[in-house]
C-alpha positions as CSV (number, residue, x, y, z in Angstrom):
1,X,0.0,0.0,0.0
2,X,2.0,3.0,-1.5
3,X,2.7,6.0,0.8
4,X,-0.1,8.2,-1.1
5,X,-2.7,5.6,-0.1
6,X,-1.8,5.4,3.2
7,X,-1.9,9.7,3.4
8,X,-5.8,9.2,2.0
9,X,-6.3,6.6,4.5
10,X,-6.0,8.9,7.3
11,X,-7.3,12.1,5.8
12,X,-10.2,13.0,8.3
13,X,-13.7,12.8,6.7
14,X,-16.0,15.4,7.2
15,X,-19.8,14.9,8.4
16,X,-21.4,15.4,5.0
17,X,-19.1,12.7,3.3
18,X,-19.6,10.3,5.7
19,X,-23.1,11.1,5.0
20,X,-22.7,11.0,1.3
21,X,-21.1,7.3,1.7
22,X,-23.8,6.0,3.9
23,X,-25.8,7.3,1.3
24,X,-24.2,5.8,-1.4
25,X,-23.6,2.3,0.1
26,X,-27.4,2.1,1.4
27,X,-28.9,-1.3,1.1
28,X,-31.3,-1.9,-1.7
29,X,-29.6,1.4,-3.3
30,X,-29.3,1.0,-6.9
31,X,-25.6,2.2,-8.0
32,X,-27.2,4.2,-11.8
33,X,-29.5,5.9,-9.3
34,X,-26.9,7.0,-6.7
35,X,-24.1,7.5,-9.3
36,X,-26.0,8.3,-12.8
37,X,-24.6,8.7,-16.3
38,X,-25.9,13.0,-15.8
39,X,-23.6,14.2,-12.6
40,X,-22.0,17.8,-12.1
41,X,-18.5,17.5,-12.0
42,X,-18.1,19.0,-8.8
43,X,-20.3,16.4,-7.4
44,X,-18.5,13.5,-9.1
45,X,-15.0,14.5,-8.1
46,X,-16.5,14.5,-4.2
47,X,-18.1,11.3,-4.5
48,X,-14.9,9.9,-5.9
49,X,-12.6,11.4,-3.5
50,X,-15.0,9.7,-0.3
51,X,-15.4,6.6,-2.3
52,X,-11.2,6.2,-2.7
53,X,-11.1,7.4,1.2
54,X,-13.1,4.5,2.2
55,X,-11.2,2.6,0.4
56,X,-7.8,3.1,1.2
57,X,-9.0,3.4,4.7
58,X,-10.3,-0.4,4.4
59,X,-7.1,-1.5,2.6
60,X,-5.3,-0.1,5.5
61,X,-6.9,-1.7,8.2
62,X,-7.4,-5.3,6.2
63,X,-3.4,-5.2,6.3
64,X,-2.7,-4.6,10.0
65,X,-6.0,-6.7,10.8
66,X,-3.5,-9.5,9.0
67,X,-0.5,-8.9,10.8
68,X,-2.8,-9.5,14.1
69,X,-4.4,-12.3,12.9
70,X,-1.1,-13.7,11.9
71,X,0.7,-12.8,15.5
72,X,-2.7,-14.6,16.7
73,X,-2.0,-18.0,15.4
74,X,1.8,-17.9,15.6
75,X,1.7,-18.0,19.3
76,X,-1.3,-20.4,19.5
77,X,1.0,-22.8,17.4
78,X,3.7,-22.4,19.9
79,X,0.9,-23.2,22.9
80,X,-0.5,-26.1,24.1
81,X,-2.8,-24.5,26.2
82,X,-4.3,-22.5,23.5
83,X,-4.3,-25.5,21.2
84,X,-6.1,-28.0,24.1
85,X,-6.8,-31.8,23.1
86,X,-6.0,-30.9,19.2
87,X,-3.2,-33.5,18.1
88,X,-1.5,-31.0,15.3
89,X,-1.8,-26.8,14.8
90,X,-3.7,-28.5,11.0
91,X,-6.3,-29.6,13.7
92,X,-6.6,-27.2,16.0
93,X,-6.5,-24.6,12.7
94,X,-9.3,-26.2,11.1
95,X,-11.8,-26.6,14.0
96,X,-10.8,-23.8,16.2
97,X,-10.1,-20.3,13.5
98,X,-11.3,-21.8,9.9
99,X,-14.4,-23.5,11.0
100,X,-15.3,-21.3,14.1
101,X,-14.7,-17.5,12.5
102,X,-14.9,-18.7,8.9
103,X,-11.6,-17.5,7.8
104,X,-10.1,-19.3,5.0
105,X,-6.8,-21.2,5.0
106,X,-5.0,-19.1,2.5
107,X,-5.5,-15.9,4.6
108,X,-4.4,-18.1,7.7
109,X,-1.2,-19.0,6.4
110,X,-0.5,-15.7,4.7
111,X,-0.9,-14.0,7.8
112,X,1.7,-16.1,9.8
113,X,3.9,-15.5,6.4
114,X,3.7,-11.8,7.8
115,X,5.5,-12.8,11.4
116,X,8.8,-13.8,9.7
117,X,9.4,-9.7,9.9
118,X,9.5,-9.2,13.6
119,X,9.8,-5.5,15.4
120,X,8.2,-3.8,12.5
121,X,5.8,-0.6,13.6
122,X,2.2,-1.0,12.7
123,X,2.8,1.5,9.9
124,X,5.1,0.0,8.0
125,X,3.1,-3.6,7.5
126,X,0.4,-1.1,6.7
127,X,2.1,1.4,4.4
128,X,3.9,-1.8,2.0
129,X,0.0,-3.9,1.8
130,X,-0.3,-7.4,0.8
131,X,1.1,-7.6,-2.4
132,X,4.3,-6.2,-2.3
133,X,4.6,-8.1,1.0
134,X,4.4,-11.5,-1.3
135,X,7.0,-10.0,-3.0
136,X,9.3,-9.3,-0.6
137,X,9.0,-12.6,1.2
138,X,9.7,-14.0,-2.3
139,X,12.9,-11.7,-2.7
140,X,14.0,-12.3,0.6
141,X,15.2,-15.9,1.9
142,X,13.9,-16.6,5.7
143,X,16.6,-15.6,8.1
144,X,18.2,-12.9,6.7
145,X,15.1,-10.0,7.2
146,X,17.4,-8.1,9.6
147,X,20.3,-7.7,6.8
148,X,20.8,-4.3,5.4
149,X,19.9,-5.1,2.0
150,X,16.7,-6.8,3.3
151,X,16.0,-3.5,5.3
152,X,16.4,-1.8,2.1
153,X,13.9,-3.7,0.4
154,X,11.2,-3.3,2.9
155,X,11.2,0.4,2.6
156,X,10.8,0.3,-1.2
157,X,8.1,-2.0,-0.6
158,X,6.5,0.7,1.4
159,X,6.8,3.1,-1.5
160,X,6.5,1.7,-4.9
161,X,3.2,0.4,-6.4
162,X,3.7,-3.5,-7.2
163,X,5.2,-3.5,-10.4
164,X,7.8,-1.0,-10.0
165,X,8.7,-2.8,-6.6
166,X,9.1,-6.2,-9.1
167,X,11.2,-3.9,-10.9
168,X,13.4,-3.1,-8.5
169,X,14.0,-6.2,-6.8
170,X,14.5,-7.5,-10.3
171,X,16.7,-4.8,-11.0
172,X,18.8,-5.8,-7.8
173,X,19.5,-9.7,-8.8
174,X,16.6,-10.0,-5.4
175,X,14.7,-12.8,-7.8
176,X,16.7,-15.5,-9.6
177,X,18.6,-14.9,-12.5
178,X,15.8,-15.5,-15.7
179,X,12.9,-15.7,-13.7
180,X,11.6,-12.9,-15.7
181,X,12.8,-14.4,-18.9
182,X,9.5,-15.9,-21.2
183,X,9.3,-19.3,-20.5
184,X,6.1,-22.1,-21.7
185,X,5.0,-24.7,-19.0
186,X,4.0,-27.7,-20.6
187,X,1.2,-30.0,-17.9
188,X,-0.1,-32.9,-19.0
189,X,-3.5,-33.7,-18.4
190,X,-6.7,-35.5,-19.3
191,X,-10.0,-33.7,-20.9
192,X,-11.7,-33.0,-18.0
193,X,-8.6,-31.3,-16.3
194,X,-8.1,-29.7,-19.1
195,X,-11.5,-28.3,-18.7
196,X,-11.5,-27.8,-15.1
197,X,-8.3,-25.6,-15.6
198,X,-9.6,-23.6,-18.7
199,X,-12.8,-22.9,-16.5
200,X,-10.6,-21.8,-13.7
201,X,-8.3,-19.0,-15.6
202,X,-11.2,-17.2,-17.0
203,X,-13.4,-17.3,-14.3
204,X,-14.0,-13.5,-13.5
205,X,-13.6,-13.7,-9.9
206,X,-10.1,-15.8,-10.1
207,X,-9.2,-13.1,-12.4
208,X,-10.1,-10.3,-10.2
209,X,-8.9,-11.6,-7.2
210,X,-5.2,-12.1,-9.2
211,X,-5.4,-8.6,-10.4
212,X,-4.8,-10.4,-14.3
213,X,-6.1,-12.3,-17.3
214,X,-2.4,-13.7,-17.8
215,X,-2.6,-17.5,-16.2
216,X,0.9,-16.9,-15.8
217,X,0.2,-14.4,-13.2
218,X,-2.6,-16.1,-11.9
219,X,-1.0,-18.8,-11.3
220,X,2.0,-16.7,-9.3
221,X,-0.7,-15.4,-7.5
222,X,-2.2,-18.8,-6.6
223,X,1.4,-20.4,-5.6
224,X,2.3,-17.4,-3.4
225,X,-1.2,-17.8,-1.4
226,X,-0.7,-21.6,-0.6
227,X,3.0,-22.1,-0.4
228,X,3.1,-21.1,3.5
229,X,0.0,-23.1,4.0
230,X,1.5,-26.3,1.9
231,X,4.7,-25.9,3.7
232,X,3.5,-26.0,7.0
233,X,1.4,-29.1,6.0
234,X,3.6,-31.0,4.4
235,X,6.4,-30.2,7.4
236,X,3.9,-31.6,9.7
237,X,3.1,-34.8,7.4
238,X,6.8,-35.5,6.8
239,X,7.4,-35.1,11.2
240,X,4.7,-37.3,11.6
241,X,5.7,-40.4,8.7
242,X,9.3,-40.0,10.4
243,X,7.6,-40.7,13.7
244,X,5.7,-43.7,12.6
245,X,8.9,-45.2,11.1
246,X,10.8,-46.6,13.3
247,X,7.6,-48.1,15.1
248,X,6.7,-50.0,11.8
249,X,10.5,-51.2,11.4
250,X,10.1,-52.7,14.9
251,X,6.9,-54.1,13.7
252,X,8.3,-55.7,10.4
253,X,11.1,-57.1,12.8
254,X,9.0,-58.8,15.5
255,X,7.4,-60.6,12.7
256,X,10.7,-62.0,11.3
257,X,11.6,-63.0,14.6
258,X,7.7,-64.6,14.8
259,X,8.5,-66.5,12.2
């Protein structure tokens, strides 16, 4: 969330404008009615100006909400009294946060992703927003957030829009040599993944919520939303098969001896 956003974020709002959003956002309000094709430009440029207000204002508060929620479920993983009879943090996350409050995984996990930048003000997980925050935990390899350069890359993540932050970390060897370059991903499938897949890229809402009709960007989207998530299950899958191990080699040995 570029500096300039996070300025109109905390510009006061006057009584009438709050008025004039209420107003605007009333239920059973028809948007042509409240907004119509006929509007004097003074009126326009003040409904626009409280509309983006609202807006950068909700965009602002869904991000430190994030970091909370994140915080939240960090140290609930890291308690067993917060996590009671629940055999994994996968349990306890799925009956106790995703089930209970209806939050879905991907935000779960994408919050924690947040908590691998410790000490940071409020301000500055609000001022860089979620997108440029996927970024930078992409640029940046887990450990090293307190390095210079690292420090350096939070703060252009706190003023550049997206794609000129891509730029720039690009522009600083942050991303792997030719990950830029054009490449063509070749997945073989059947006919009715095929179809499932085509479906799924132009879907409106998959396209809105990537911010692209590209798949290639969708599907960057989609990787950066599960990867914590994936990771975190697949650590716990690959604890628990090295657990059961050794019991089942004893098992497999007490038979030999059996027989």
């Amino acid at each position: 969330m570029p500096n300039k956003l996070v300025a109109l974020a905390k510009r006061k709002t006057s009584e009438d404008d709050q008025k004039l959003f209420l107003e605007m956002a009333k239920p059973g309000g028809k948007i042509e009615v409240v907004i119509p094709n006929e509007i004097d430009p003074k009126e326009w440029k003040r409904s626009i100006n409280v509309t983006c207000q609202v807006l950068a204002r909700a965009q602002s508060q869904e991000q430190v909400t994030l970091v909370v929620l994140g915080r939240l479920l960090m140290v609930a993983k890291n308690s067993p009294e917060i996590m009671g009879q629940h055999a994994s943090f996968e349990e306890f996350l799925n009956a106790d946060v995703i089930e209970a409050y209806g939050v879905s995984r991907s935000t779960c996990f994408e919050a924690m992703g947040l908590c691998r930048w410790p000490g940071l003000e409020t301000r500055q997980f609000e001022s860089v927003g979620r997108r440029n925050f996927r970024l930078l935990n992409q640029a940046i390899p887990k450990g090293e957030e307190t390095k210079s350069y690292a420090k350096t890359a939070l703060q252009k993540a706190s003023e550049l829009p997206e794609e000129e932050f891509r730029e720039f970390c690009e522009e600083k060897g942050y991303f792997s040599k030719g990950e830029t370059v054009g490449m063509t991903l070749r997945i073989p499938m059947n006919k009715k993944q095929y179809k499932a897949a085509t479906k799924f890229f132009a879907d409106p809402e998959i396209v809105a919520a990537a911010g692209s009709e590209k798949m290639s960007d969708i599907l960057d989207a989609m990787m950066s939303e599960v990867e914590i998530e994936w990771r975190h299950r697949g650590a716990e899958i690959i604890t628990e098969s090295a657990e059961a191990a050794p019991a089942e080699e004893a098992d497999e040995k007490l038979e030999e001896v059996v027989e």
